[in-house]
ZAMARGU-4260 file (C-alpha; in steps of 0.2 Angstrom, whole numbers, plus 5000, padded with zeros to 4 digits):
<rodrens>
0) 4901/4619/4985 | 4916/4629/4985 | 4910/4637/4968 | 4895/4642/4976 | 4902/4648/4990
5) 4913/4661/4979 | 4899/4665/4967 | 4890/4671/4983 | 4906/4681/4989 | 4906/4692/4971
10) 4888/4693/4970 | 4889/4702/4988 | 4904/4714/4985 | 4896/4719/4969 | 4881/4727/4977
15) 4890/4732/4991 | 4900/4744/4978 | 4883/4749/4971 | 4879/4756/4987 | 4895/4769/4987
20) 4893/4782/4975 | 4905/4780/4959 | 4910/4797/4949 | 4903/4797/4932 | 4920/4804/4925
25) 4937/4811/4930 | 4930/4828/4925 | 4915/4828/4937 | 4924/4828/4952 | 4929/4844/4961
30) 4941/4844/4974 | 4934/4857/4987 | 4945/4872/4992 | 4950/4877/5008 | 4941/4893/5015
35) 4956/4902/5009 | 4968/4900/4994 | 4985/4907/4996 | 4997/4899/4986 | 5018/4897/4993
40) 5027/4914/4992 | 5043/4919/4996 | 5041/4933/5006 | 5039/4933/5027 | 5030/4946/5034
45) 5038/4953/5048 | 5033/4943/5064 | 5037/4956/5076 | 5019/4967/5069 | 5008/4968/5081
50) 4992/4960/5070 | 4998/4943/5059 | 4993/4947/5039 | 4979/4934/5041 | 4969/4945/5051
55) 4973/4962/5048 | 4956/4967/5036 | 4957/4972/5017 | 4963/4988/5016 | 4975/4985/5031
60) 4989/4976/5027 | 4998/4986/5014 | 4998/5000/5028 | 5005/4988/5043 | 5013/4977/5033
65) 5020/4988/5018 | 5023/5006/5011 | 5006/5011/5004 | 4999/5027/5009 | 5007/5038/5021
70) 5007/5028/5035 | 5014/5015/5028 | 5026/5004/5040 | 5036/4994/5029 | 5043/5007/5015
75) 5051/4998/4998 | 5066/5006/5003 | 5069/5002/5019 | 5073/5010/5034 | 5091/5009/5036
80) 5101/5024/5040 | 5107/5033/5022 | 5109/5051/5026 | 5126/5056/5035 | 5117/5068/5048
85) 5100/5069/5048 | 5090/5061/5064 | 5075/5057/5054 | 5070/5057/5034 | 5055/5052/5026
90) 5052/5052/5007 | 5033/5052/5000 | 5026/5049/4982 | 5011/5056/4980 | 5005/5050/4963
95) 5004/5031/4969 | 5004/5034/4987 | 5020/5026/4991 | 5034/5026/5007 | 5046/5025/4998
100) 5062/5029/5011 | 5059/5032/5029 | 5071/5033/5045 | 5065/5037/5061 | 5050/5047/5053
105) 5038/5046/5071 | 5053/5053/5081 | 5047/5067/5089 | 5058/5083/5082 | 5057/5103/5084
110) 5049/5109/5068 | 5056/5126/5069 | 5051/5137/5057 | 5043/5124/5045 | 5028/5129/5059
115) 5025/5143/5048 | 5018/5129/5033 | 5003/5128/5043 | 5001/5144/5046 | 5003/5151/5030
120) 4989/5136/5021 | 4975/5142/5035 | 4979/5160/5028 | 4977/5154/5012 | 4961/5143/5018
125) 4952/5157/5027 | 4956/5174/5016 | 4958/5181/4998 | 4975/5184/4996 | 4966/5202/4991
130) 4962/5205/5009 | 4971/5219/5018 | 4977/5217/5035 | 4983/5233/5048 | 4998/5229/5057
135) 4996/5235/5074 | 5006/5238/5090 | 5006/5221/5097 | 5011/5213/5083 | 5029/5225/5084
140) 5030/5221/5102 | 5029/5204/5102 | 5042/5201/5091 | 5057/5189/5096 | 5072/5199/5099
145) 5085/5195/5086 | 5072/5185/5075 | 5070/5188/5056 | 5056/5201/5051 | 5053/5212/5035
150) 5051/5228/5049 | 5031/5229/5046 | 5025/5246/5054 | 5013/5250/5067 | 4996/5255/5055
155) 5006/5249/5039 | 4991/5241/5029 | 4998/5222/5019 | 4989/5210/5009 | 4988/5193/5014
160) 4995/5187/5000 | 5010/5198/5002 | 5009/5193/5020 | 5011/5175/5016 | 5025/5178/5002
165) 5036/5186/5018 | 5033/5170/5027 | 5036/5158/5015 | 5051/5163/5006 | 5060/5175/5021
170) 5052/5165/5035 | 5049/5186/5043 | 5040/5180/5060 | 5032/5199/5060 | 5022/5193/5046
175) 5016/5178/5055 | 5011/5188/5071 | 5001/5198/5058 | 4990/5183/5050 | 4985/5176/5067
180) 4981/5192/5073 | 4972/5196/5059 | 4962/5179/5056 | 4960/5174/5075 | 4962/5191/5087
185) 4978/5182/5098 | 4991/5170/5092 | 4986/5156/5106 | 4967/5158/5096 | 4980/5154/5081
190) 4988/5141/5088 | 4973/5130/5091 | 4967/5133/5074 | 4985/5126/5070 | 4985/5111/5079
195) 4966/5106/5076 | 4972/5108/5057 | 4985/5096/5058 | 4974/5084/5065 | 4962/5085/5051
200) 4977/5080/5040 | 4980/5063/5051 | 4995/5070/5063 | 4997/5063/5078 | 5013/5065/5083
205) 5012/5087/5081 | 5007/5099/5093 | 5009/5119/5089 | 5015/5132/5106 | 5016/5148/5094
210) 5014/5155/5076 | 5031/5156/5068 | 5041/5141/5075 | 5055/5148/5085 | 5063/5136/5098
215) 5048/5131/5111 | 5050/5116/5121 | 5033/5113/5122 | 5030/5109/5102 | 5036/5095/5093
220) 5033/5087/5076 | 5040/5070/5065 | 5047/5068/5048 | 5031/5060/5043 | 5019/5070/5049
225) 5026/5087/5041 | 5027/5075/5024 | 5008/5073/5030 | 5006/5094/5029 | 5017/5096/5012
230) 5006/5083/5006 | 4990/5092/5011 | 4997/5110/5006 | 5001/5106/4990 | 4985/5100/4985
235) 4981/5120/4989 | 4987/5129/4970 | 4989/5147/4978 | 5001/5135/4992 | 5009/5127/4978
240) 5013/5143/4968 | 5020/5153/4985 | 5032/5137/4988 | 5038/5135/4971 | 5043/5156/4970
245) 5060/5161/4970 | 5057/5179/4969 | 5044/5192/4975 | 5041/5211/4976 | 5028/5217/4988
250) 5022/5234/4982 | 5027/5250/4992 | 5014/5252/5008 | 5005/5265/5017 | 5022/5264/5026
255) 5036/5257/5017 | 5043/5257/5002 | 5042/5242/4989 | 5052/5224/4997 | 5061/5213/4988
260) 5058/5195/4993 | 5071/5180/4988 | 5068/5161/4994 | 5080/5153/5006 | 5078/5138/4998
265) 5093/5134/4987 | 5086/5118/4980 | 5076/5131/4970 | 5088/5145/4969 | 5105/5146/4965
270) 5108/5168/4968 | 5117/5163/4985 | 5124/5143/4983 | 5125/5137/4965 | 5130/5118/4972
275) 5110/5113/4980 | 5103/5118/4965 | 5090/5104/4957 | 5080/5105/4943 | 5068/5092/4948
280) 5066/5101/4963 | 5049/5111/4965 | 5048/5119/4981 | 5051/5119/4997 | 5059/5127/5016
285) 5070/5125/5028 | 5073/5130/5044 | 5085/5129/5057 | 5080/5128/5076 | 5097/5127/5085
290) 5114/5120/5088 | 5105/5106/5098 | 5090/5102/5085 | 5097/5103/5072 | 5092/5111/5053
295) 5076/5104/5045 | 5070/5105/5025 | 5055/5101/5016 | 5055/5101/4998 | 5044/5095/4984
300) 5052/5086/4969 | 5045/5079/4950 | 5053/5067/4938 | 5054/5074/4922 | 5039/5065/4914
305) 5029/5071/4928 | 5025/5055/4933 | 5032/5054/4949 | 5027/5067/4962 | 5040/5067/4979
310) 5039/5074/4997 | 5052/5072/5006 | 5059/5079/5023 | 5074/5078/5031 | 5073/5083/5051
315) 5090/5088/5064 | 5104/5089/5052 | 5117/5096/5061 | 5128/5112/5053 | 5143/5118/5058
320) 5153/5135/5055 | 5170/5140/5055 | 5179/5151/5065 | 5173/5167/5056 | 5153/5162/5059
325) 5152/5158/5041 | 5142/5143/5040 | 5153/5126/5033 | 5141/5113/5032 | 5124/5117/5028
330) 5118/5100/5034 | 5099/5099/5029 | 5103/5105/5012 | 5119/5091/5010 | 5106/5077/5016
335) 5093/5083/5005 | 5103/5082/4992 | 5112/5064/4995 | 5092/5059/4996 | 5087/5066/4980
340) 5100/5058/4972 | 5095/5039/4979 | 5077/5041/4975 | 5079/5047/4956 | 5092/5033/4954
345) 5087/5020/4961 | 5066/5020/4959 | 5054/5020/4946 | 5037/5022/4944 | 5024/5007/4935
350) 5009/5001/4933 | 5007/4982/4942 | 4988/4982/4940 | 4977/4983/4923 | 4959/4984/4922
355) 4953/4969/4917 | 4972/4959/4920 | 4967/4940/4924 | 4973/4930/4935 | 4974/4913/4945
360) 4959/4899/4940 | 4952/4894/4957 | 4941/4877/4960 | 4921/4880/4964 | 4913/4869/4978
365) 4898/4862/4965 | 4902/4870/4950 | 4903/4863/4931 | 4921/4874/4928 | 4936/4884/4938
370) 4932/4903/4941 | 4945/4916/4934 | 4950/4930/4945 | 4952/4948/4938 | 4955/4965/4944
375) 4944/4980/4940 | 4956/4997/4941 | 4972/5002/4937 | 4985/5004/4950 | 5003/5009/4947
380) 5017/5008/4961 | 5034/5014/4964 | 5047/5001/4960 | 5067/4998/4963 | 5074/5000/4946
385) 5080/4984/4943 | 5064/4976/4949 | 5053/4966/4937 | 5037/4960/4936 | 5041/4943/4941
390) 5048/4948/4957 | 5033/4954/4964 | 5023/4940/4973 | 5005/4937/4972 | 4993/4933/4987
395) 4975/4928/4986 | 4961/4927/4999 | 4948/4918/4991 | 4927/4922/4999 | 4919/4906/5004
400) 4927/4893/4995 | 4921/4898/4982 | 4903/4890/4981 | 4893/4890/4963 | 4882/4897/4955
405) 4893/4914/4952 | 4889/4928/4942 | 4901/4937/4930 | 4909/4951/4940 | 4905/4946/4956
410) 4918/4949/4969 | 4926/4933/4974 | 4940/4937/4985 | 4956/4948/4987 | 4975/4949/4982
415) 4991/4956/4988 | 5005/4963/4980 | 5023/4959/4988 | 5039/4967/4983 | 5051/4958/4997
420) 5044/4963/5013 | 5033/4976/5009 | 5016/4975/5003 | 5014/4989/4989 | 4994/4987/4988
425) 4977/4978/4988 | 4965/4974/4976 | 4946/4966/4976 | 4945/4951/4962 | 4929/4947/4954
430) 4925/4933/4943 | 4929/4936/4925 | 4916/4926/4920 | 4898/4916/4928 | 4902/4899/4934
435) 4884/4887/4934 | 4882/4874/4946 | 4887/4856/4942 | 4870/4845/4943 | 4883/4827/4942
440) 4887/4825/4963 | 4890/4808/4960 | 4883/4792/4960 | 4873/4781/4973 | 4859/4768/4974
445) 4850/4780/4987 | 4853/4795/4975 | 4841/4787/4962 | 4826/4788/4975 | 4830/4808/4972
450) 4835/4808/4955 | 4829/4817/4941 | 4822/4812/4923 | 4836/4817/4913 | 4849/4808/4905
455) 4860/4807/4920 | 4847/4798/4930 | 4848/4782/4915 | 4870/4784/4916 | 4868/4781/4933
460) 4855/4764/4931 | 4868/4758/4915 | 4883/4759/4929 | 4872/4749/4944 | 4867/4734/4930
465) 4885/4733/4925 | 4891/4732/4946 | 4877/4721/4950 | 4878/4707/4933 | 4891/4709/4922
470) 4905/4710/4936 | 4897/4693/4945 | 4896/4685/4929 | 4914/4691/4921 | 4919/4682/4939
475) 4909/4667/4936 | 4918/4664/4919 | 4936/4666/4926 | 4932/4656/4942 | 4925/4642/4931
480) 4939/4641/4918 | 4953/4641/4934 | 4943/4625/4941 | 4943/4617/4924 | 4963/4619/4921
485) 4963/4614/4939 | 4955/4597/4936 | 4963/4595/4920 | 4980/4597/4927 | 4975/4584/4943
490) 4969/4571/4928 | 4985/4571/4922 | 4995/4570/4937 | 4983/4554/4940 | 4986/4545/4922
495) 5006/4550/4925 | 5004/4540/4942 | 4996/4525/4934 | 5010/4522/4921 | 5023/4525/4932
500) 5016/4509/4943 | 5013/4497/4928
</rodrens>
């Protein structure tokens, strides 16, 4: 009876397993992926940012949370204070679109005469450096008493171009009265064509009250938004050649003999001070506003393989003088040059994205293998010089799972590339090659009311017959030899017994 009774058990579990589905093989199964991979990293985002990484969009994050593009908010070289003076720096490479140093650069400063930038490019926009303007009265009259001019005359007839050359290299406010006159009718017509330019070029933080820059309570500017008007000039070549000039004759006048221009930049030049001269230097202008505000200075600056492409700005330096009125300490020009020197030796320029460059294999919901993750453009970045490949950190945000069937080249999520705290970029992934979905789900006794004709279909039959008779009977056949050695043993016990008693 008890025999029975187990034989009935087995039979019961074995077509109870039947009924749950059984995997065909180890390789068949797919773990499912969360809605979003991102493997462990060493790198915390700063948790003071007003938008956590997870839902800033693509695109987003390296701005918020790292030094690409200009308004970038984590540069790779941090913000701590470098510079023995200046109130605010900010260092830009162009080339790879990279923050790379930046202290206090949205504190609002007076921009003095680096005002007159912007008004030389929308000269240069809006004329041919061909085109003759006529000084006239108004522009003599209204000049600053005291300020720097090269003495244009009433009726005197100058190019633009040599117009611009006096502004750039000699800073001569006469000649800035002349190009807004000449291009607007007033200088406040100017001025707003000043200040909406600027806002075309993403400044939010700059406003324009006249032409030339002198001290005006009522205009203002930061570190990184002149970096965003050097960055916008020099794309201009006529701008670039006119910031890059050391020297410049303009030709004798209606009313003046010839002039003979020099730069007051003396990053460029060295006919004045010999010790700021740099060769990697490339342009640039300074300016100083007062004894309050401090001396500014702009500059453009190339390693020598021409790879890497610098804006920087330094804004309120203070300068001092000795007792004569000599000056002593330039200020701009010593910070400038302390920030020169840490950029070129301690930053390098490479490239942390090939076209093509394959990554991470990531599980498919329902598909027959893992997708590969590759990049499709080339993306180079600024990097600390002691900085290698592996200690940049990798993280990905993958679409959807990602569910099969996928094509090759299909875009399956996106990466981020750490360096510390800073993000230095982006990238879109797309599948390296089509995953096909997997037609083995599993296996169940309801699934064969749904399954197919082909082979699979007659795998999952072979696996019920073995759950449903060979199990029971394998059971059957070590049940019935236990009971057997059981009887056995309880026979001898018996025959021990009985000769024990006689």
């Amino acid at each position: 009876m008890k025999k029975k009774w187990i034989l009935c058990t087995l039979l019961a579990l074995s077509i109870l397993m039947g009924v749950f589905p059984v995997p065909v093989s180890a390789a068949e199964t797919t773990s499912a992926p969360t809605e979003s991979y991102v493997p462990p990293t060493e790198t915390v985002p700063d948790p003071d940012a007003t938008v956590p990484v997870s839902d800033a969009p693509f695109g987003s994050v390296s701005q918020l949370y790292g030094c690409r593009t200009i308004d970038g908010e984590k540069p790779l070289g941090g913000s701590d204070r470098r510079l023995e003076g200046a109130q605010a720096a900010f260092v830009y490479e162009v080339n790879t679109q990279t923050v790379v140093y930046a202290y206090n650069p949205d504190l609002e400063l007076r921009p003095g005469a680096l005002s007159k930038i912007v008004t030389a490019l929308i000269a240069i926009e809006r004329c041919n450096m061909d085109d003759v303007v006529v000084v006239s009265s108004r522009n003599i009259s209204r000049l600053p008493a005291g300020s720097i001019n090269k003495n244009l005359k009433e009726a005197e007839e100058v190019t633009v171009g040599d117009l611009v050359y006096c502004l750039i290299l000699e800073q001569a406010n006469d000649a800035a009265i002349a190009i807004a006159e000449h291009i607007a009718g007033n200088m406040t017509a100017f001025v707003e064509l000043m200040n909406q330019r600027v806002k075309e070029m993403g400044c939010s933080h700059t406003e324009f009250a006249n032409v030339h820059g002198l001290d005006n309570a009522d205009q203002h500017t930061t570190a990184r938004d002149m970096a965003k008007i050097v960055t916008a000039a020099i794309q201009n070549e006529t701008f670039r050649e006119v910031f890059g000039t050391v020297s410049y004759t303009v030709p004798a006048t209606n009313r003046s003999e010839e002039r003979n221009l020099l730069t007051t930049n003396y990053l460029i030049d060295n006919h004045i001070l010999q010790v700021y001269m740099d060769e990697k230097v490339t342009g640039g202008m300074q300016t100083y506003v007062s004894a309050a505000s401090g001396a500014g200075l702009v500059c453009t600056a190339k390693s020598r393989d021409e790879k890497m492409n610098y804006v920087m700005v330094v804004l309120g330096c203070p300068r001092t003088y000795t007792e004569r009125g000599t000056v002593e300490k330039y200020g701009n020009y010593d910070d400038m040059q302390d920030l020169l020197q840490y950029i070129f030796n301690n930053f390098k320029i490479n490239r942390v994205l090939y076209e093509g460059q394959a990554f991470e294999q990531f599980p498919v919901i329902g598909g027959e293998s893992d997708v590969v993750a590759e990049v499709q453009v080339n993306i180079d970045s600024i990097l600390p010089v002691n900085a290698h490949m592996e200690n940049l950190i990798r993280e990905f945000d993958i679409i959807g799972g990602p569910t099969a069937p996928i094509e090759k080249g299909q875009k399956i999520g996106t990466m981020q590339l750490w360096y510390r705290e800073s993000c230095l970029m982006e990238a879109e992934l797309f599948a390296m090659e089509a995953v096909k979905s997997s037609d083995n789900s599993g296996l169940s006794i309801r699934g064969l009311t749904t399954g197919s004709n082909d082979s699979s279909g007659w795998g999952k039959v072979v696996w019920i017959v073995c759950l449903v008779i060979i199990v029971p009977v394998v059971g059957y056949l070590v049940i019935n030899s236990y009971l057997r050695q059981r009887r056995r043993a309880q026979r001898r016990r018996r025959r021990a017994g009985r000769r024990r008693s006689q």
